[in-house]
C-alpha positions, 0 to 999 in steps of 0.5 A, spaced: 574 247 534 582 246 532 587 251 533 593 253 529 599 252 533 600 260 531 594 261 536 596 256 541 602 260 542 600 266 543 594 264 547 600 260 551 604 266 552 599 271 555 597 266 561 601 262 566 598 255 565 603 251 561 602 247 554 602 240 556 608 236 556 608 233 550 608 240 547 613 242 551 620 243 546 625 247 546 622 250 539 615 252 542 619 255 548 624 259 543 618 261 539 614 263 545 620 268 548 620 271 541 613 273 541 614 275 548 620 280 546 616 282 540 611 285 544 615 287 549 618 292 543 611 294 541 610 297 548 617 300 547 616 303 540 608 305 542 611 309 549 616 312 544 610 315 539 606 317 545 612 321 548 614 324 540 606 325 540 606 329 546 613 333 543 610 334 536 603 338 540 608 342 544 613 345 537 611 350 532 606 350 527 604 354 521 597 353 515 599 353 508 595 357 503 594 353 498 598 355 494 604 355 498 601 347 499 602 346 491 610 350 492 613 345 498 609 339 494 613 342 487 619 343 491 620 335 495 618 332 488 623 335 485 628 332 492 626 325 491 630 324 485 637 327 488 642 325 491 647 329 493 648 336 496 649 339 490 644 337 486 639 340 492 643 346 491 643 347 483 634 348 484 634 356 482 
């Protein structure tokens, strides 16, 4: 079965066996350390979804009626295109 060099690093970055010498550049080792801080930064961001998660469960909410739902949409329509405070202002 051949493997891509994709694969090959990133089975490589996951286990303390290294690639064999003739493998060894400077190029695979920068591209295994970026998959390393890649998927440090996904831990990172995960961790700050589960915390935002837990806070958004403990804030206040409400349920629209449908038609309130239908007024807000109307409403944020209306904002997308603006781009200054007084555009937001002159809705009436």
């Amino acid at each position: 079965m051949k493997r891509t060099l994709a694969a090959c690093l990133i089975a490589t970055a996951h286990c303390a066996t290294p690639l064999p010498v003739f493998a060894q550049s400077e190029e695979i080792r920068a591209l295994q350390q970026q998959i390393a801080d890649l998927e440090a930064q996904n831990r990172r961001i995960m961790a700050q979804v589960a915390e935002l998660s837990a806070h958004a469960k403990e804030m206040a909410s409400w349920s629209l009626t449908p038609r309130q739902l239908a007024d807000l949409e109307l409403l944020l329509s209306r904002m997308r295109g603006m781009k200054s405070r007084r555009e937001f202002f002159s809705l009436g």
